[in-house]
Backbone as CSV, one residue per row, in Angstrom:
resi,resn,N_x,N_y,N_z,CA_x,CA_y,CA_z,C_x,C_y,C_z
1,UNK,125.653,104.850,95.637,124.621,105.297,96.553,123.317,104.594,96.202
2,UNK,122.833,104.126,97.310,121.573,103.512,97.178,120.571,104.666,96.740
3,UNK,118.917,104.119,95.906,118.167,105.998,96.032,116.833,104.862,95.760
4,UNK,115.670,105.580,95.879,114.599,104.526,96.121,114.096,105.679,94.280
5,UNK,113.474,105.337,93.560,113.045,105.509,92.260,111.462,106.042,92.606
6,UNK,110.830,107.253,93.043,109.816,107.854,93.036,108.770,107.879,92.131
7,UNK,109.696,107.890,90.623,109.249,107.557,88.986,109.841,106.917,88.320
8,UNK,108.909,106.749,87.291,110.030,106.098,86.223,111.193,107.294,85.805
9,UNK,112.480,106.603,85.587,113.906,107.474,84.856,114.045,106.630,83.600
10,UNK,114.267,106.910,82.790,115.279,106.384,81.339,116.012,105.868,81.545
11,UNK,116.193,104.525,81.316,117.710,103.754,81.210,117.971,103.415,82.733
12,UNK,117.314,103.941,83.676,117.763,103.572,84.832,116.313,102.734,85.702
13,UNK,115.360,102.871,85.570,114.785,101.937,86.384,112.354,102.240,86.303
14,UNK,112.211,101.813,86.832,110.818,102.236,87.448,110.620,102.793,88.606
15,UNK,109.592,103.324,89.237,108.910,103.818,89.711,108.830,102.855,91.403
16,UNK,109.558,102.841,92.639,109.430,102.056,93.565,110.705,101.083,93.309
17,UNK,111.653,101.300,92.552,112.404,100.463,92.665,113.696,101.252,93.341
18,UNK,114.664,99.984,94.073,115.737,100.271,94.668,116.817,100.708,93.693
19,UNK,117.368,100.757,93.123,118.619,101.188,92.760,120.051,101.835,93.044
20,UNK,121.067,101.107,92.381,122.167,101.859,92.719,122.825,102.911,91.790
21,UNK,123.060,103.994,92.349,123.465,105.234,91.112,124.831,106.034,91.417
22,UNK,125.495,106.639,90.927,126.417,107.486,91.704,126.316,108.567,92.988
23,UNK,127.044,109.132,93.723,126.710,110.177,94.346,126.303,111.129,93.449
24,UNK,126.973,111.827,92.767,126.612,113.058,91.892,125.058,112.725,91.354
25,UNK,124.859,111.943,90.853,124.027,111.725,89.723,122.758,111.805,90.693
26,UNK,122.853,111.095,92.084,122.044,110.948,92.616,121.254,112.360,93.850
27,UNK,122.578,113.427,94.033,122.414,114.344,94.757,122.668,115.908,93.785
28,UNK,122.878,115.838,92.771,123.011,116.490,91.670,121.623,116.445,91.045
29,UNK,121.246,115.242,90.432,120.328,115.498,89.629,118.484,114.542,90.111
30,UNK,118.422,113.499,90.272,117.524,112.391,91.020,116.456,113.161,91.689
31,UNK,117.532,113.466,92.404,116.355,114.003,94.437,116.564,115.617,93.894
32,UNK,117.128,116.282,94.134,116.171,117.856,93.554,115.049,118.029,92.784
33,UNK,115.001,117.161,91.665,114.074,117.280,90.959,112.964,116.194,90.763
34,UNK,112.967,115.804,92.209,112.265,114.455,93.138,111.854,113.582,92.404
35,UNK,112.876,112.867,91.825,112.640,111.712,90.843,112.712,110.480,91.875
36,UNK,114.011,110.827,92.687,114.271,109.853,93.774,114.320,110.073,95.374
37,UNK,114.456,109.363,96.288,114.625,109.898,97.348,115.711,108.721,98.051
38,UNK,116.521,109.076,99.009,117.518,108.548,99.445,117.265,107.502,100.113
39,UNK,117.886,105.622,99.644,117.342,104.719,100.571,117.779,104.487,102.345
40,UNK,117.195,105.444,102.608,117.375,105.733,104.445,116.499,104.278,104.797
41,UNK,116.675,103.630,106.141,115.748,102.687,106.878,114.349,103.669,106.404
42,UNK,113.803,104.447,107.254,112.725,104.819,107.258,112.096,104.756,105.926
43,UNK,113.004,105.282,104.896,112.360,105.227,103.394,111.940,103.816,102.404
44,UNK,112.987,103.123,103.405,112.531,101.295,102.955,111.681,100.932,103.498
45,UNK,111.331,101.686,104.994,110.252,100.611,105.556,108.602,101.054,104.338
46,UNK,108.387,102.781,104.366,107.635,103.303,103.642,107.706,102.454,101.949
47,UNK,108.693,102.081,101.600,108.521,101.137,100.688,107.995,99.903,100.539
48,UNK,108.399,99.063,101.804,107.634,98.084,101.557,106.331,98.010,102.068
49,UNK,106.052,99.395,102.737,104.428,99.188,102.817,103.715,99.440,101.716
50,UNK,104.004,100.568,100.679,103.793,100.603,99.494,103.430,99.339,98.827
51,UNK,104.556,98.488,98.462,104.497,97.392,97.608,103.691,96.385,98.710
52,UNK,103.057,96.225,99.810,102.158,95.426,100.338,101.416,95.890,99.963
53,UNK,100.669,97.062,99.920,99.237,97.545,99.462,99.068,97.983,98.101
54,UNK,100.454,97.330,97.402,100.726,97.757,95.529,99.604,95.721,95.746
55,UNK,99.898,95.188,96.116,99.979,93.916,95.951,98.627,93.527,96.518
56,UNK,97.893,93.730,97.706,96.497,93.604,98.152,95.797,94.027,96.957
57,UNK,96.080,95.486,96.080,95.408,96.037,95.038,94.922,94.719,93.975
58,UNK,96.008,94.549,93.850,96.652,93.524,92.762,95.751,92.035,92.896
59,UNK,95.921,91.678,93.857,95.258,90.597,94.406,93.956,90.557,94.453
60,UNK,93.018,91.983,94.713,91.967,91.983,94.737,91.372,92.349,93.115
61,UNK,91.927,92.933,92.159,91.536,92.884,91.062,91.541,91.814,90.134
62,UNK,92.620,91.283,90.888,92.777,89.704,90.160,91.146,88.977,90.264
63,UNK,91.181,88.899,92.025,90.098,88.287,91.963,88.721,88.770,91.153
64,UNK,89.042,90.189,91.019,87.669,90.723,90.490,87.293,90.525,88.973
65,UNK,88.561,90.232,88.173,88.665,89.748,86.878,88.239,88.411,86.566
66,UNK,88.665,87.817,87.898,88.746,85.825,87.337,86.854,85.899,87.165
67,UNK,86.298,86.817,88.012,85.134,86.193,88.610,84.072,86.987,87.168
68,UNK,84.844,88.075,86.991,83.735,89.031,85.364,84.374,87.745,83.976
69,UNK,85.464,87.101,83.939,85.765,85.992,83.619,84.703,85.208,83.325
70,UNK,84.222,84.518,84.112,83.355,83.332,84.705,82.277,83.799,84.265
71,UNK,82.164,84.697,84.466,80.375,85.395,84.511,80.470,85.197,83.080
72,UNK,81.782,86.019,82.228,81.110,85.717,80.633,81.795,84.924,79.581
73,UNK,81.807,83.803,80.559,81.797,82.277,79.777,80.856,81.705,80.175
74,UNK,79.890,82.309,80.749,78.444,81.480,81.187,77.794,80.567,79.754
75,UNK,77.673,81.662,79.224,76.290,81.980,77.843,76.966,82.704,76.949
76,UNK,76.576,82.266,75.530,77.061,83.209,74.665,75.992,84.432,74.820
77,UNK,76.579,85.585,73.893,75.668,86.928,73.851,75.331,86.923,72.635
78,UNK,74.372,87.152,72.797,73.474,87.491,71.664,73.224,88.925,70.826
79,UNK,73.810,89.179,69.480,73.809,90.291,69.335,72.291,90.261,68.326
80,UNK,71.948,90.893,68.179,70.643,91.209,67.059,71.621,92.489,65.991
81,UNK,71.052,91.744,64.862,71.062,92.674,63.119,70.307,92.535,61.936
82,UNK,70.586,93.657,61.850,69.614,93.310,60.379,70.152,92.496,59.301
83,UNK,69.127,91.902,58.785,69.692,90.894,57.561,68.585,91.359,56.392
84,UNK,69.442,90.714,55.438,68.782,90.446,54.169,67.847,89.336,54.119
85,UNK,67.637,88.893,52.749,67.028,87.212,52.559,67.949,86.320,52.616
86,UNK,69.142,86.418,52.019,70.217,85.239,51.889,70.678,85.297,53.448
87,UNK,70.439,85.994,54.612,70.885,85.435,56.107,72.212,86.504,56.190
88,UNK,73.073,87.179,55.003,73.653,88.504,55.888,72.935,89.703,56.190
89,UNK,74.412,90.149,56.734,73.830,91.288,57.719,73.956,92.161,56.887
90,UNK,73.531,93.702,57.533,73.631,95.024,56.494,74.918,95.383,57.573
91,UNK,76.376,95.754,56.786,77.349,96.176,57.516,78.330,94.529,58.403
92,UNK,78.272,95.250,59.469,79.173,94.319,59.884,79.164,94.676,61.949
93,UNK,79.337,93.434,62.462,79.349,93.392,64.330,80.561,93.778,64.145
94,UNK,80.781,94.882,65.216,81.693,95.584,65.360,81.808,95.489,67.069
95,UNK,82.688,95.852,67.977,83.438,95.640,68.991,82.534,96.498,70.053
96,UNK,82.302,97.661,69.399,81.092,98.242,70.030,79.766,98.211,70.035
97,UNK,78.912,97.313,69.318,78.337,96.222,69.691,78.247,94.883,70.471
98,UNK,79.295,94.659,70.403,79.728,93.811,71.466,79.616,93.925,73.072
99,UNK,79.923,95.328,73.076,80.104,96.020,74.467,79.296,96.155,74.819
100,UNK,78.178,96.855,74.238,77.217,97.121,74.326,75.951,95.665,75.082
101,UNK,76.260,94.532,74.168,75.725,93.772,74.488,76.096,92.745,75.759
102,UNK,77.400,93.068,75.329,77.593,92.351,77.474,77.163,93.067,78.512
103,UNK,77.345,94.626,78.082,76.531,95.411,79.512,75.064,95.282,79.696
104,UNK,74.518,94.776,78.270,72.828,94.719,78.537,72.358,93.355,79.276
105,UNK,73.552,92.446,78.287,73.168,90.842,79.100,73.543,90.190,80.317
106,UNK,75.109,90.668,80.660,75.615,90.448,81.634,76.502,91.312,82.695
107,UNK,76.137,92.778,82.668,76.185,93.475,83.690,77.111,94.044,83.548
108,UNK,78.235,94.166,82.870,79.848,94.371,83.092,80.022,95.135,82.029
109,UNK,80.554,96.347,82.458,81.171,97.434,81.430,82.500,97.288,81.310
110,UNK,82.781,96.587,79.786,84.380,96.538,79.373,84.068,97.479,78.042
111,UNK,85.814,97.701,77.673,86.109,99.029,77.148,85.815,98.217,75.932
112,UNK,85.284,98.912,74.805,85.262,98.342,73.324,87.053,98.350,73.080
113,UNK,88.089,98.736,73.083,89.185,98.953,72.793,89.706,97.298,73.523
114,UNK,89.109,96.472,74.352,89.985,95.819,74.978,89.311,94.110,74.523
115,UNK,88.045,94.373,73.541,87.674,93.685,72.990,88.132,93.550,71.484
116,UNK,88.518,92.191,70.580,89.180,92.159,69.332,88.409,91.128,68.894
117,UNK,88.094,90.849,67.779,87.394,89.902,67.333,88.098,89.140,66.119
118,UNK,87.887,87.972,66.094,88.982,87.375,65.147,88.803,87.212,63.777
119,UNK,87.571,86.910,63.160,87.863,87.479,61.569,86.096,88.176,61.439
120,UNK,86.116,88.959,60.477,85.325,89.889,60.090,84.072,89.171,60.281
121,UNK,82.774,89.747,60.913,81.457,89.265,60.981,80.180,89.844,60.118
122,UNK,79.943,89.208,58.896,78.996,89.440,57.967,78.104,88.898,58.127
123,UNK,77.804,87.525,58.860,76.588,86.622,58.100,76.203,86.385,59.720
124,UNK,75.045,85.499,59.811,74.432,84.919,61.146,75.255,83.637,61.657
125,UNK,74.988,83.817,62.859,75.940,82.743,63.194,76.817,82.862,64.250
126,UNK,77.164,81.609,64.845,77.916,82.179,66.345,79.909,82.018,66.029
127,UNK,80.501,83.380,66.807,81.411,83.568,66.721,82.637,83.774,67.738
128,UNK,83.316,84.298,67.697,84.481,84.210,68.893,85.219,85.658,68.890
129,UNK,85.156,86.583,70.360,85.925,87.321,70.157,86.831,87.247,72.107
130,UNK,88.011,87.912,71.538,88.783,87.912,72.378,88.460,88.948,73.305
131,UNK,88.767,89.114,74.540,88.715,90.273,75.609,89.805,90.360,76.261
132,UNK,90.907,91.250,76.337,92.094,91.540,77.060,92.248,92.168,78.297
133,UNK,92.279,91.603,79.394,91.666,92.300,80.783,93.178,93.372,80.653
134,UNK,94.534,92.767,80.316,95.725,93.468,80.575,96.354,92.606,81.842
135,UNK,97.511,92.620,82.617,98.084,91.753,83.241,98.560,90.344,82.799
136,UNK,98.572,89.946,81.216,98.267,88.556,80.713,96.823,87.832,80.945
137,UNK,95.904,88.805,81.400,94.598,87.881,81.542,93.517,88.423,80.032
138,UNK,93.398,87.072,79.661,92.237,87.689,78.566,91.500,86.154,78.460
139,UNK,90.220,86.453,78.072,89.245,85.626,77.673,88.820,85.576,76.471
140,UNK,88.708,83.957,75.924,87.533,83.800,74.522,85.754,84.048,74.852
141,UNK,85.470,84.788,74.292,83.645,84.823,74.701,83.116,84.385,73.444
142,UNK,82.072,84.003,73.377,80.869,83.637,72.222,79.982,84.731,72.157
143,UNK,79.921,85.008,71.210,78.836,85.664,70.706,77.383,85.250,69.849
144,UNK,76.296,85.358,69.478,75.898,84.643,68.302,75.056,85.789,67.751
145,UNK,75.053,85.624,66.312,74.337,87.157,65.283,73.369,86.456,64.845
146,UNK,72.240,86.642,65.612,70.819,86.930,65.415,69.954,87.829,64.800
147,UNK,69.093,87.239,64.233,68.175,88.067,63.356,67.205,89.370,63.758
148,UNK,67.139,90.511,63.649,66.079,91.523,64.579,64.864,90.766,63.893
């Protein structure tokens, strides 16, 4: 029996997908407890309008990523810290600093969690951290640790 996948199931599939399952399994257990619903015409057509407007979504965030992208590979950001005499810092640039400083310089609120930075930042000086949009999209940004 064909059954269209409402949610994700275990071992059997995602959420919008077609699948084939037994009768029992599928009128027994699936659709009572509306995991699935039966692939009727009408329920395919409602599917693929779904996955057209799963996909406009998709398309338009894409674009909205490439372009917060662009924006922050303009310029590096500039973080300000305190230093000593020898040129380190007190502590260490942390991810939420980071965040902080792209929303002040360049407009865009990303999650500190989706920012990683690649080795520990003590001293002045310009550096590199990663940003993970999710979908396989992520960016290198510059930073540079400036003196208050």
């Amino acid at each position: 029996m064909q059954i269209i996948l409402i949610q994700d199931v275990d071992n059997l599939g995602a959420a919008n997908e077609l699948v084939a399952v037994k009768n029992g399994y599928a009128r027994n257990f699936l659709i009572p407890r509306k995991m699935a619903v039966e692939a009727s015409p009408s329920n395919l057509k409602q599917l693929e309008e779904r996955m057209k407007q799963q996909q406009k979504k998709e398309a338009k965030m894409l674009a909205e990523i490439n372009s917060v992208i662009a924006k922050l590979q303009e310029g590096a950001v500039k973080i300000g810290a305190k230093t000593g005499t020898s040129g380190k810092i007190f502590g260490s640039v942390t991810s939420l600093q980071i965040s902080r400083a792209i929303r002040e310089q360049k407009g865009y609120e990303i999650d500190r969690k989706r920012i990683s930075i690649n080795d520990e930042v003590k001293e002045l000086g310009s550096y590199k951290a990663v940003i993970d949009f999710g979908n396989g999209k992520n960016t290198e940004l510059e930073f540079e640790v400036v003196a208050e």
